[in-house]
C-alpha positions as CSV (number, residue, x, y, z in Angstrom):
1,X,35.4,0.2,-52.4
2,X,34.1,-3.2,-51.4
3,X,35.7,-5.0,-48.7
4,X,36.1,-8.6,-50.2
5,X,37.9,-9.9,-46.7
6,X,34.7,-9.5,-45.2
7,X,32.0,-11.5,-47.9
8,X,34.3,-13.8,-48.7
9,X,34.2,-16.0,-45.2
10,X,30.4,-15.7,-45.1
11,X,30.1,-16.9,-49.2
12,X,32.6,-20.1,-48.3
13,X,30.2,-20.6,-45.7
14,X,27.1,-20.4,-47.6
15,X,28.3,-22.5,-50.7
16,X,29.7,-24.9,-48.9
17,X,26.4,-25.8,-46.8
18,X,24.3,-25.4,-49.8
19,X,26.1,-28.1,-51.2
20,X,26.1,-30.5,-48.2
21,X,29.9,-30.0,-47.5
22,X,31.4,-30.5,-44.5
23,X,35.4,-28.5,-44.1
24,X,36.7,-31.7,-44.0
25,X,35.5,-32.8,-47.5
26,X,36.4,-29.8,-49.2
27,X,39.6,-29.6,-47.4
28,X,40.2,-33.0,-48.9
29,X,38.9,-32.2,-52.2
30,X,41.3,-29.3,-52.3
31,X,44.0,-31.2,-50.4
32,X,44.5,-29.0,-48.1
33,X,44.1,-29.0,-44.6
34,X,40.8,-28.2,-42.9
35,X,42.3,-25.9,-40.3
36,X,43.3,-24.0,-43.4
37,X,40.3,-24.3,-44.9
38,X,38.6,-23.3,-41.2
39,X,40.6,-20.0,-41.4
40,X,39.4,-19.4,-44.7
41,X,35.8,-19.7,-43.5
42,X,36.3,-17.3,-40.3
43,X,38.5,-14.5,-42.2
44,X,41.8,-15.3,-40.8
45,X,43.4,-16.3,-44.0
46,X,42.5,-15.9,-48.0
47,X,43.0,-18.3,-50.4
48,X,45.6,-18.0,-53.2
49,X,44.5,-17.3,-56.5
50,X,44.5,-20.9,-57.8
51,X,42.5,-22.0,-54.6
52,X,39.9,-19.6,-55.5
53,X,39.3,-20.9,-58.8
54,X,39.4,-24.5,-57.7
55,X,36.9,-23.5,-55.4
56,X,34.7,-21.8,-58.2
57,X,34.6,-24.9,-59.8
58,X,33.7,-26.6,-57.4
59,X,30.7,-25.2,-56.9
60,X,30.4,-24.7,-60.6
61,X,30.1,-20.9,-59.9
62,X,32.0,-17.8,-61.3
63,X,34.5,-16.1,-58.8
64,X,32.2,-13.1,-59.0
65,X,29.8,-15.2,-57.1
66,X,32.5,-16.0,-54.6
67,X,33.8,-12.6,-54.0
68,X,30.5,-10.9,-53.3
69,X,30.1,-9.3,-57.0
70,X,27.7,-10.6,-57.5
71,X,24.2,-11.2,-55.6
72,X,23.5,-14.9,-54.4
73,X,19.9,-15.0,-55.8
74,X,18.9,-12.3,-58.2
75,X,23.2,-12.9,-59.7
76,X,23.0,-9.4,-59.6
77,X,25.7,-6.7,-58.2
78,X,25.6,-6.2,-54.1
């Protein structure tokens, strides 16, 4: 079974800087704090399930992509 507590952090991470984001900006796109946002990005916390599509569309990606199902480049399973 795939551990989805473990890619999630790194793919908030990695979408987030590929887009130019800073916490604070999605925090306040969200509106949300960015300490919750932070302890989404270091695996302390998981968004609920209408944060993670709002995030998903934010990034115009699907939640596949978000959770790890999915390969970053080749959009292929990891």
């Amino acid at each position: 079974m795939y551990d989805y507590s473990k890619i999630l952090p790194l793919r908030l991470k990695y979408y987030r800087e590929k887009f130019g984001y800073k916490q604070e900006d999605i925090s306040k796109e969200m509106k949300i704090n960015r300490s919750t946002y932070a302890n989404w990005e270091r695996g302390h916390r998981q968004p609920n399930l209408n944060q993670f599509a709002q995030i998903a569309d934010l990034y115009n990606i699907t939640l596949d992509d978000l959770l790890g199902r999915t390969d970053i480049e080749g959009n292929t399973k990891c």
